[in-house]
N, C-alpha and C positions, 0 to 999 in steps of 0.2 A: 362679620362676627369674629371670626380666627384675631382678625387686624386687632380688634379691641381687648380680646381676652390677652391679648401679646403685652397689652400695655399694665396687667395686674400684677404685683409684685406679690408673690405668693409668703413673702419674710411678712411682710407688713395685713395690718388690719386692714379689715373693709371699708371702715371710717377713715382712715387713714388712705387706702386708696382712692376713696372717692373725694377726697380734699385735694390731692394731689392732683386729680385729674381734670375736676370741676372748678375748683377754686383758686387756681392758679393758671396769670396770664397765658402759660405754653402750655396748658394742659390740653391731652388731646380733646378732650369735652368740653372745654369752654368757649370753641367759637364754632364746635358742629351743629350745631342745629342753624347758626347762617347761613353755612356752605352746603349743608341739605340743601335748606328748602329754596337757596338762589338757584343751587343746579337742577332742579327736580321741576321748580313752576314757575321761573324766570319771571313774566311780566304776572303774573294771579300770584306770586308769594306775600305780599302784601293783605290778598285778601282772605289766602290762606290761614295767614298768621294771625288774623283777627278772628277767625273761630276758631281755631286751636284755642285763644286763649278764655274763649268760652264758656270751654270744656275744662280747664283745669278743676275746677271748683266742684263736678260731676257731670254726668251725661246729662244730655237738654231732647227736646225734642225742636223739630224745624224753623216752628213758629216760636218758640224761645230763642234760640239762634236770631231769626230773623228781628224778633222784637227787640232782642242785645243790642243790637248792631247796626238797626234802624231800617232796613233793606228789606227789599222782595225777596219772598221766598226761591221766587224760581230766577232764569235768567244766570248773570256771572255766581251769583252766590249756589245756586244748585248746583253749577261747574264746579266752581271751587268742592264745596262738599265732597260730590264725583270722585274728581283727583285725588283727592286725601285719604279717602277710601280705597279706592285703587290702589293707591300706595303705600300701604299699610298703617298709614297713621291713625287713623277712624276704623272702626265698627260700626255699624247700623245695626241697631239689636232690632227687627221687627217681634215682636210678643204674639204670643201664643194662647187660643184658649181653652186652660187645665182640662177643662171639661171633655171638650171634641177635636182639642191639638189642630184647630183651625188656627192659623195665621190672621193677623188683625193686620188689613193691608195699611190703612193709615196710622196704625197706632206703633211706631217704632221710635227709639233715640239714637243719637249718636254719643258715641264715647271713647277717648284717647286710647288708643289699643299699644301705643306705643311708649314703654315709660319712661326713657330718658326725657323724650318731650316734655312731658309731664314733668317732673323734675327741674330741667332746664328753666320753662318759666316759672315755676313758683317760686325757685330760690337760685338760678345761677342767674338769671335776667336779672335780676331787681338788684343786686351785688354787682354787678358789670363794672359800672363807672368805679366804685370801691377798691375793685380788684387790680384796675387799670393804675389808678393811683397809689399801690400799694396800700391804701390804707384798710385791708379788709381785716378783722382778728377774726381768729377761728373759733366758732364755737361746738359744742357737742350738736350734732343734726339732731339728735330729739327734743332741742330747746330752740328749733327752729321756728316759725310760724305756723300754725297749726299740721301740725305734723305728724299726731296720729290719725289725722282725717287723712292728708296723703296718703301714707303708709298705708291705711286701708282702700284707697281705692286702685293702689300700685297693686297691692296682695290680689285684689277680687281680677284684677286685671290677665295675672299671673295664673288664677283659676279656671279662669276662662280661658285662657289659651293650653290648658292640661288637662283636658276631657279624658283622655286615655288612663290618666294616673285615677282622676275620680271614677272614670267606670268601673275598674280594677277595682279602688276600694270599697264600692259597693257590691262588687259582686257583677255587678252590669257588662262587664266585656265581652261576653261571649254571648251576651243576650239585645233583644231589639230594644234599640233606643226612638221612643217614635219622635219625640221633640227635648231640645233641649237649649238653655238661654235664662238669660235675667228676664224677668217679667214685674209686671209694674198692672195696678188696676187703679183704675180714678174712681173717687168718691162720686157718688150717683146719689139717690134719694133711698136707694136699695141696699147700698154697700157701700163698706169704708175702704177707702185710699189701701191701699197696701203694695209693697216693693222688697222683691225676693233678689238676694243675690245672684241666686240660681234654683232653676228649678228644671228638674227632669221627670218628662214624661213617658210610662213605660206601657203596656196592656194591665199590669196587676196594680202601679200603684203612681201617685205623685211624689214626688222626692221634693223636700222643701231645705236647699239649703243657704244656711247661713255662712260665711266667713267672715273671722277675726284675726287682726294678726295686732299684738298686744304683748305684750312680757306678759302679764298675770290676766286671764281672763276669767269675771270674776260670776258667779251664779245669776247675777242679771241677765244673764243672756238666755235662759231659761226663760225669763216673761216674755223677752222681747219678741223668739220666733214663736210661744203660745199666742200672743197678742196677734202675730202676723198670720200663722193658722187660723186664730177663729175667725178672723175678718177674709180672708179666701171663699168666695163665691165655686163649690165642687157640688156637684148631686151628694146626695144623702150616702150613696154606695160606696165612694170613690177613697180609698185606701191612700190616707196621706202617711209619709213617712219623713221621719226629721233629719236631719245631717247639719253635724257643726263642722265644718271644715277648718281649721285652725295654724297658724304658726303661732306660739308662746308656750307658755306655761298653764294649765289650763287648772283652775280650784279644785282641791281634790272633792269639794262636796256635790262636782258638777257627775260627773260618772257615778257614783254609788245610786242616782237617782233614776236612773235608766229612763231618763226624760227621750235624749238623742240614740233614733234607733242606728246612727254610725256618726263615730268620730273620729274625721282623717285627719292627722297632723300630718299637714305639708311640708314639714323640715323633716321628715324621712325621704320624703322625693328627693331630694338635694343628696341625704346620705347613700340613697339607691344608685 
């Protein structure tokens, strides 16, 4: 990590760093994710590299994998999985249930825990050849290919790895945390489909949170986690509590509604 932060020009912008770095033949990040994944899984980088690219698009479960990609679940492709996880590129979110914080043994995804990767294929890959023949023009990364989808699942990624900053803003650091994780419920005849960014569970209550990362995030987001609430399968008793976790600019008619009982802006982590 030292090695990379070395390569940031602190004069220059962040757009402007990551052009430099990404988007140009000698840049240090334009041919590291080769030299990873050749040194790291030699003869399975190959099959590494075809579920990593997966996953760019969101986390999948097994047999989505497997169906992508045409292959048995288990055998070289459960290796390959293994490895990637081990090595920090994957997460395995096994899901949990709200109710009795039981572990759902078959019910987990996998998801890019690492964002350069992510990055790398969705926009430095596809520009290779481009960049190689000079002919790449630069553009703003916000008019990149879906790019606020990225950016959000780069943010949620970033959330998930800062447990400690979200406990703190809830209040939750000094106190038990019995489960905590993205959770996901399939449509049944009983219940509709629903998928939590995250959700934390405590003895007194469910934490349901959302994150946004957006310039202007705008009062829709209100329906969105009321929609995701009422469709949550909890006993009658069980004390849900909301959290928008946010990097942007958030409407000012979102807070005056006391909808969200906490709202963490993650661009204070950055300034802490």
């Amino acid at each position: 990590m030292p090695g990379y932060l070395e390569q940031i020009l602190t004069n220059r912008s962040a757009e402007e760093n990551i052009e430099r770095l990404c988007f140009h033949q000698g840049g240090m990040l334009f041919n590291e994710f080769e030299r990873i994944f050749h040194d790291i899984f030699t003869r399975r980088a190959e099959t590494c590299r075809d579920i990593v690219k997966t996953l760019v698009s969101g986390p999948k479960s097994l047999q989505q994998i497997s169906s992508i990609l045409g292959r048995e679940r288990g055998g070289s492709l459960g290796e390959a999985l293994t490895d990637l996880e081990l090595a920090g590129f994957l997460r395995k979110d096994r899901f949990f249930d709200p109710a009795t914080g039981k572990t759902r043994a078959r019910d987990h995804r996998y998801r890019i825990a690492d964002n350069y990767l992510r990055f790398y294929l969705k926009y430095i890959e596809p520009a290779k050849e481009r960049i190689l023949k000079g002919l790449y023009q630069r553009q703003p990364l916000e008019t990149l290919e879906a790019w606020d989808t990225i950016m959000g699942y780069q943010f949620e990624t970033l959330v998930l790895d800062s447990f400690d900053q979200v406990f703190e803003g809830l209040g939750l650091k000094n106190r038990t945390v019995l489960n905590a994780g993205p959770y996901s419920q399939g449509k049944t005849l009983r219940q509709e489909a629903c998928q939590i960014d995250l959700m934390i569970r405590t003895r007194q209550a469910v934490y349901v949170c959302e994150t946004k990362f957006c310039r202007h995030i705008g009062p829709g987001v209100i329906e969105e986690v009321t929609e995701k609430v009422s469709r949550l399968k909890l006993p009658k008793a069980q004390t849900v509590r909301t959290v928008l976790i946010h990097s942007g600019q958030l409407d000012p008619s979102i807070e005056p509604t006391d909808y969200f009982d906490h709202l963490l802006n993650a661009d204070e982590w950055v300034k802490g």
